[in-house]
Each structure stands twice: as structure tokens, then as C-alpha cells.
C-alpha positions in Angstrom: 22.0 2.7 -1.5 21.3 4.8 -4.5 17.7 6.5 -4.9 17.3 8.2 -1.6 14.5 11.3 -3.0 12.7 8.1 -4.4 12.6 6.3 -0.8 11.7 9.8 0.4 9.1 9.9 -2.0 7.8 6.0 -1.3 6.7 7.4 2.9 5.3 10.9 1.8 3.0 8.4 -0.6 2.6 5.8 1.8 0.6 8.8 4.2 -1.6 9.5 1.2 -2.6 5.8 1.7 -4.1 6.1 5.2 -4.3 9.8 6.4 -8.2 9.7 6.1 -8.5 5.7 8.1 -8.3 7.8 11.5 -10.6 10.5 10.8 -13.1 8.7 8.3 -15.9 8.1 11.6 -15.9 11.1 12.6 -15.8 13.1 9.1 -18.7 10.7 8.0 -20.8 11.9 11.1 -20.0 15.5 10.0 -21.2 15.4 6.8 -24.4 12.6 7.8 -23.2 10.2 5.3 -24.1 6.5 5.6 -21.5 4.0 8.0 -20.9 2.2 4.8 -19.1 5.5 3.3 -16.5 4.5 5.9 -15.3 1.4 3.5 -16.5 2.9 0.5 -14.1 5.6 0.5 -10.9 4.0 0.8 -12.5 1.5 -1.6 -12.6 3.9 -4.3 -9.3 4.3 -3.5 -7.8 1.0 -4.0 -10.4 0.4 -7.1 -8.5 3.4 -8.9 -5.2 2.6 -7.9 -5.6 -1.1 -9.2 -7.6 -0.5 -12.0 -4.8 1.8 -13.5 -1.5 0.2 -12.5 -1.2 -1.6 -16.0 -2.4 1.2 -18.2 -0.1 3.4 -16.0 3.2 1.0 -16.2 2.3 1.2 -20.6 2.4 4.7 -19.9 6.2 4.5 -18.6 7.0 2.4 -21.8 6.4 5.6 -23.7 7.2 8.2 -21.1 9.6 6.2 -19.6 9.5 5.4 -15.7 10.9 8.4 -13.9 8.4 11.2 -15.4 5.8 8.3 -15.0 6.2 8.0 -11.1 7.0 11.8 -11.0 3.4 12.6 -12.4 1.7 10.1 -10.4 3.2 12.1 -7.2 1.9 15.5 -8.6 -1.6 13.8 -9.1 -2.0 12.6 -5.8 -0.6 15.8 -4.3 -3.1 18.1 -6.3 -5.9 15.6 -5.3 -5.0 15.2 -1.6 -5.3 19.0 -1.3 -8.6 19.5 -3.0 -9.9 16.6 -0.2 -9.2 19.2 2.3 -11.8 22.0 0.5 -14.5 19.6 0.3 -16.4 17.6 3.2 -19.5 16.3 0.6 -19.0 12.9 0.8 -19.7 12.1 -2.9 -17.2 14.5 -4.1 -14.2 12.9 -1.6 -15.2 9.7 -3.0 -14.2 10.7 -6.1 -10.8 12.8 -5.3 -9.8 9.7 -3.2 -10.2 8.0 -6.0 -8.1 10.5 -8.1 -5.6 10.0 -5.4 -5.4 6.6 -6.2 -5.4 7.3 -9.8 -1.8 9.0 -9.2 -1.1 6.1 -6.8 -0.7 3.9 -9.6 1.5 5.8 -11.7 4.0 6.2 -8.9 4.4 2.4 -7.2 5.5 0.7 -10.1 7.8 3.0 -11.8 9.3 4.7 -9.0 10.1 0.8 -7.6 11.2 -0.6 -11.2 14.1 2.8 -11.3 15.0 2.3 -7.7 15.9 -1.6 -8.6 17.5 -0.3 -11.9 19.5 2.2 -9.7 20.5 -0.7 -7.3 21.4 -3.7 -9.3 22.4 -6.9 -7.9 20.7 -5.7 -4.5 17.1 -5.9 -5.9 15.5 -7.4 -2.4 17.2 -4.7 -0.4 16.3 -1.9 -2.4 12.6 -3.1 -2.5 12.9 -4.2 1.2 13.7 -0.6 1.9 11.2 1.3 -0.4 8.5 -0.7 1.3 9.9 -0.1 5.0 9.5 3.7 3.3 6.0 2.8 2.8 5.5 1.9 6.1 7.0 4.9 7.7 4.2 7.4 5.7 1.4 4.6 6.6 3.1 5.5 10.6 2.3 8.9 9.4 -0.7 8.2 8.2 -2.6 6.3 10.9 -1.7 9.3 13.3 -2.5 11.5 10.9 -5.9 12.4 13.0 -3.2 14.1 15.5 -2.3 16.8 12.6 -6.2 16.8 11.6 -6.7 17.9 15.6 -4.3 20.4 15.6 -4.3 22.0 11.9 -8.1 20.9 11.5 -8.7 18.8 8.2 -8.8 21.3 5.4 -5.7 22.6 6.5 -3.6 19.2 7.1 -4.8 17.8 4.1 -3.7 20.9 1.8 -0.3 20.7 3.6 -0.2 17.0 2.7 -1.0 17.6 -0.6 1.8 20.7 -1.0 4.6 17.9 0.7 3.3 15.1 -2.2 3.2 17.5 -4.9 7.0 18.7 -3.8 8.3 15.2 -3.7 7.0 14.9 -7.3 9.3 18.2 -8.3 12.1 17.2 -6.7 12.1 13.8 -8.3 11.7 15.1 -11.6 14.9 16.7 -11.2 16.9 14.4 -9.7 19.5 12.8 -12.0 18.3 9.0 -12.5 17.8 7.2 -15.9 14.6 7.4 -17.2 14.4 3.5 -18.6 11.6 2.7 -20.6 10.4 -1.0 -20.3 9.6 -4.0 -22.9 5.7 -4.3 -23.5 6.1 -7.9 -23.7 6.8 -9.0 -20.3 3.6 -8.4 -19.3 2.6 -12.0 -21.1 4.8 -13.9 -18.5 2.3 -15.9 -16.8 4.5 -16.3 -13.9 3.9 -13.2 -12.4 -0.1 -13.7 -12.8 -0.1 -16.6 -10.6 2.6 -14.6 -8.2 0.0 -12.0 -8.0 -2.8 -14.5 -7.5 -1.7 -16.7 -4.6 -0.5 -13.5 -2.7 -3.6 -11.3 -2.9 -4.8 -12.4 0.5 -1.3 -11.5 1.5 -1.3 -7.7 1.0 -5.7 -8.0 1.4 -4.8 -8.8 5.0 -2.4 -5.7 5.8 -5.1 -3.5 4.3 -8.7 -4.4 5.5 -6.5 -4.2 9.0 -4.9 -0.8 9.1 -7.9 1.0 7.2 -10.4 -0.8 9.1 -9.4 -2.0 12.4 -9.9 1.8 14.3 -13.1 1.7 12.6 -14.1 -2.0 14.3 -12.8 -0.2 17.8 -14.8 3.0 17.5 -18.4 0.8 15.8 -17.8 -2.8 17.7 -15.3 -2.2 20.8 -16.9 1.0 22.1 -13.1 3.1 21.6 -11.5 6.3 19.9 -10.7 5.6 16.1 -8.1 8.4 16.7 -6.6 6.4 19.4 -6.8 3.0 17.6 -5.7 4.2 14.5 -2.4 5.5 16.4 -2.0 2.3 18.1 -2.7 1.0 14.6 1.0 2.1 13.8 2.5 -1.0 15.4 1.5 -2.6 12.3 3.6 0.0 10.4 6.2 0.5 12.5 6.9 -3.2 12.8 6.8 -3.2 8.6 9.7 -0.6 9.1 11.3 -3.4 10.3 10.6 -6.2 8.3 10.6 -4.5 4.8 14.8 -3.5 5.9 15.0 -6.9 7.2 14.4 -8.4 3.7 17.9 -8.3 2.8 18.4 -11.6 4.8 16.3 -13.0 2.5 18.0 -12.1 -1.0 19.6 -15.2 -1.7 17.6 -17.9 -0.5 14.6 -19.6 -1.3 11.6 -16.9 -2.5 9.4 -18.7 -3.3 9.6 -20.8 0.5 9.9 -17.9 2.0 7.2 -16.2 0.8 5.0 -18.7 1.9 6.6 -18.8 5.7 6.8 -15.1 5.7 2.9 -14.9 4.3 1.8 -16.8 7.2 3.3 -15.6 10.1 1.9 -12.1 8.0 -1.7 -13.3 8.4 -2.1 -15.4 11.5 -1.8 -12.7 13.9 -5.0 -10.9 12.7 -7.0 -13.2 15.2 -4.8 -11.2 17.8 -7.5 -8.7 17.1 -9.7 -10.0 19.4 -8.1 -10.3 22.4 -6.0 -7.5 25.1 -3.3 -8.9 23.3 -3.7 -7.2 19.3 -0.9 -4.7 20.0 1.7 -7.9 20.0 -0.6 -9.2 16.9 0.2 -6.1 14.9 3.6 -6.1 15.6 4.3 -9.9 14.7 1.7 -9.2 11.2 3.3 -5.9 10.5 6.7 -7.4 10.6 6.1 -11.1 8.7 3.8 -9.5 6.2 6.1 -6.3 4.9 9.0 -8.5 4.1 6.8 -11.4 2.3 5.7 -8.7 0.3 9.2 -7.3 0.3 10.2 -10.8 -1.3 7.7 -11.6 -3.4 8.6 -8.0 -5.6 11.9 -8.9 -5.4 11.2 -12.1 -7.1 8.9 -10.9 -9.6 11.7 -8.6 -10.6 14.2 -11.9 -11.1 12.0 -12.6 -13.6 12.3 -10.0 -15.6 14.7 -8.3 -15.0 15.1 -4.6 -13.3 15.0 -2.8 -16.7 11.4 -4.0 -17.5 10.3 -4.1 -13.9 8.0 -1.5 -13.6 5.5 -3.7 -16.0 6.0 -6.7 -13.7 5.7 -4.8 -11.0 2.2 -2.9 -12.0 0.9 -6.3 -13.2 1.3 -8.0 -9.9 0.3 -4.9 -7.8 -2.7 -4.5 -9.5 -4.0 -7.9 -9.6 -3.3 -7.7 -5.7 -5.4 -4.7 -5.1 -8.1 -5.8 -7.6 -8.4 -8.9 -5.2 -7.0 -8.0 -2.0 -9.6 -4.7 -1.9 -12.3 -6.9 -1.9 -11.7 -7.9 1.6 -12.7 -4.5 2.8 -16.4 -5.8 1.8 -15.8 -8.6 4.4 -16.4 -6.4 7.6 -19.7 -5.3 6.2 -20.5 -9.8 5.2 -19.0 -11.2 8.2 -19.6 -8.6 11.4 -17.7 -9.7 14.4 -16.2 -12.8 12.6 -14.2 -10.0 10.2 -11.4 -11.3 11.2 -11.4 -15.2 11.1 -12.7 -14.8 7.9 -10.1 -12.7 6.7 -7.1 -15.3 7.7 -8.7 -18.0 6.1 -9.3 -15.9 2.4 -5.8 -14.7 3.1 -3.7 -18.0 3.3 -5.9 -20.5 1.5 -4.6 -19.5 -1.8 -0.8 -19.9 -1.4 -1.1 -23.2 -2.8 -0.6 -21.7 -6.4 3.0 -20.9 -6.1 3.7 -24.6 -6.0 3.0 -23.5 -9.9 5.6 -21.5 -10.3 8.5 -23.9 -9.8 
């Protein structure tokens, strides 16, 4: 497996993506900010980060997609460090956002010059950079651990230095530096892709950023704790995302829809003594749908111009699947019923892809 710095790269990001989720209750009581702040923080997130992932993959077609995903890792690191100086919640709203700014320039084009570098083995290389992903989102959700220990300024400026080094050493590692074809992004194919699987990756997301949240308000526990028993979800993602490879020459589109499911289902776990076997079964099922459906999307058009393929369907999935972070706030305790149903409904759409 070529690419390794990249795959190194893909779990120092994946932290950036949840290292506040653990700490977010108790740094909005510090600073006597509204309970909202606690999804509308990691919203402003995911709105920059899917907002910018197609004017980020045009950038690559002109700065081609290894400086593209290089620069989206220095942005996130300089931004990430600058959270740590500032605890007024306004102004962490807005560097979480530039966080996610950088976000976008990294997933699409370090993921379309991984699959260049691994030809021919396109679901195991993207099975593997998201299992990378879920390793830093292990990181992340236990991340409140390095918060207690360092205190928050500190462990945030730390995890901005490690994202901003990642960014470095990738720039001078010796990979091609391929610059896609603008006109992929017209294939209506990946569109609908993007559209029936939004629930798909909404589901992981409203889950591991706001489950320790719905233990610390709802269930009466520790976010810290929660959010490390969060991790099952990751860890199990590990597995799944590296498990992927059994999947590269069969069906994608079937088994996207089998994997989706089983991804999904378990949230009503949630409820019960039982949510740490939940997470692990939705972890697992869940990385390797979205492991698959990536690897299909790149079929389509090919590795060299994946990184426009790739940004298209991330961003339409964020753009939706964000919005189910509103549903804690719409449906209270029932969060999580409502969330499978929103999730799975729409999978009907890839019968339009055959």
C-alpha cells in the first residue's frame, strides 16, 4: 500500500473532527454560552467544510491535488491552535469553522492521490484512509483525557502543531501532484450517489458529536466518559473501513444498501444498557458502506479526476447529513428514531443509478 504520510495524515485530521464533542458541555458552561452552542459549534463546522469541498476540489484542478490537501492540513492546524487561545464562544464558532474550511481542501484531494497512488485497489485504499479516519475520531472522542491533563489551550495548540506538521511532511513527500478534469463534475451519477447516502454518513455524525452530549443533558452522565465510550463507534470503523477490501469486486451498489442499513439500525441501541454493542455493530456497517460507496464513485471517473467526484459527493453529504444535528434540538428524546428513519428512507434513489 503506497501513500502511508497521507493515511497518517487522514487520523491526525480525523481528531480535528471531534476533539471539541467531549469537552463542548463543559467549555459552554465556562464561558455561559447558550446549550444550543453545543450543536451550533460543530455545525459551523460541517457548514464550512461542505460549503467549500467543490470550490476546494476546482482549486486542485489548478494547484493540482497534493499542495491542495497539503494546505487544507496547514489551515486546520493553524486554526485548531488559535481554538485553544480563545474560550469566547463566538470567536470558536468561527475558527471551528475555519477548521472546517481546511477540512475541505484536504478529504478530497488527499483521497483522489491516494487512489491514484494505488490503482486497481481503489476500495482498499479508500477502505483504509477512512479506517485512518476513524483512528483520529478514537482520538478525538477521548480527546477530553488530553484536555484534563494538558488543560484545553494547551492540547489544542499541540493538536494544531501535529496537523500543521502532517501538512509539511506531505508537501514533501514524493507523490504526483495530478490535476483533475473540470468536467466530471456534470456526471449526474455521483449527485444522486451523494443524495441517497446523506442519511448514511448524517447518522455516524449526529451520533459521535452528539450522543455524550444526550448522556451528560438527558441520561444524567459524564460527556467525558460517554464520549470515550463513544470510541466504539470508531474503533469498530477501524474495522470496517480495512474490511472493505472484501467488498471490491462485487456488487456496490447492493452492498451499499446492506452495509447502509446495518450502519443505521443500531442507533435505536441508544436507548437501552445495550448502545455499547449498537455502536460497535453501526461503527462497523456504516465505515465500510461509506468505504464503498467512494470507491464506487471513483469507478466512475476514474482515480485521476477523483478528487472532483469525491468533493462533489462529500459535500452534498455534509450539506444534508449536517442537518441532522438540528434533529436533537426538533425531536428531544425521540432523536434517535427520527434519525434512522431520515437516514434509510432515501436509499431508494440508487435504484437510479443502474
Amino acid at each position: 500500500m503506497r501513500g502511508v504520510p497521507i493515511l497518517l495524515a487522514r487520523a491526525v485530521y480525523g481528531t480535528s473532527w471531534f476533539f471539541l464533542s467531549p469537552y463542548l458541555p463543559y467549555l459552554i458552561g465556562s464561558i455561559h454560552a447558550p446549550h444550543y452552542f453545543v450543536s451550533l459549534i460543530p455545525l459551523s463546522f460541517f457548514a464550512s467544510a461542505a460549503i467549500m469541498q467543490v470550490p476546494a476540489a476546482i482549486v486542485s484542478t489548478k494547484l493540482g491535488m497534493k499542495r491542495t490537501y497539503t494546505l487544507g492540513l496547514i489551515i486546520m492546524g493553524v486554526s485548531d491552535f488559535l481554538i485553544g487561545l480563545f474560550k469566547e464562544p463566538y470567536t470558536v464558532l468561527i475558527l471551528y469553522a475555519f477548521t472546517g474550511f481546511g477540512a475541505s481542501f484536504f478529504f478530497s484531494s488527499a483521497g483522489g492521490t491516494l487512489a491514484v497512488l494505488n490503482e486497481g485497489r481503489v476500495t482498499t485504499a479508500l477502505g483504509l484512509y477512512n479506517a485512518m479516519f476513524a483512528v483520529g475520531g478514537i482520538l478525538g472522542l477521548n480527546w477530553g483525557f488530553v484536555d484534563s491533563i494538558l488543560g484545553f489551550k494547551l492540547a489544542s495548540i499541540f493538536l494544531g502543531s501535529l496537523t500543521a506538521l502532517m501538512g509539511i511532511v506531505n508537501w514533501f513527500a514524493s507523490y504526483p501532484n495530478n490535476r483533475p478534469n473540470f468536467k466530471v463534475i456534470k456526471d449526474v451519477r455521483v449527485a444522486i450517489i451523494a443524495l441517497a447516502t446523506s442519511g448514511i454518513w448524517g447518522s455516524y455524525y449526529v451520533v459521535s458529536e452528539y450522543f455524550p452530549s444526550f448522556s451528560f443533558y438527558v441520561l444524567g452522565r459524564s460527556a467525558i466518559i460517554t464520549g470515550s465510550i463513544s470510541s466504539i463507534l470508531l474503533l469498530s470503523s477501524v474495522l470496517g473501513g480495512a474490511l472493505s477490501a472484501l467488498i471490491e469486486r462485487r456488487d456496490k451498489i447492493k452492498w451499499i444498501v446492506i452495509t447502509g442499513v446495518l450502519g443505521v439500525i443500531p442507533v435505536i441501541s441508544l436507548y437501552t444498557p445495550y448502545y455499547e454493542v449498537g455502536l460497535f455493530i453501526m461503527g462497523f456497517f456504516n465505515e465500510m458502506s461509506i468505504s464503498v460507496i467512494y470507491s464506487l464513485v471513483v469507478d466512475i471517473v476514474k482515480s485521476g479526476n477523483s478528487s472532483l467526484s469525491l468533493a462533489v459527493i462529500n459535500a452534498i453529504q455534509i450539506g444534508l447529513g449536517m442537518n441532522e444535528l438540528i434533529i436533537p434540538f426538533i425531536a428531544g428524546f425521540y432523536v434517535w428514531v427520527v434519525v434512522c428513519l431520515v437516514s434509510t428512507l432515501p436509499l431508494f434513489l440508487l435504484n437510479l443509478v443502474r
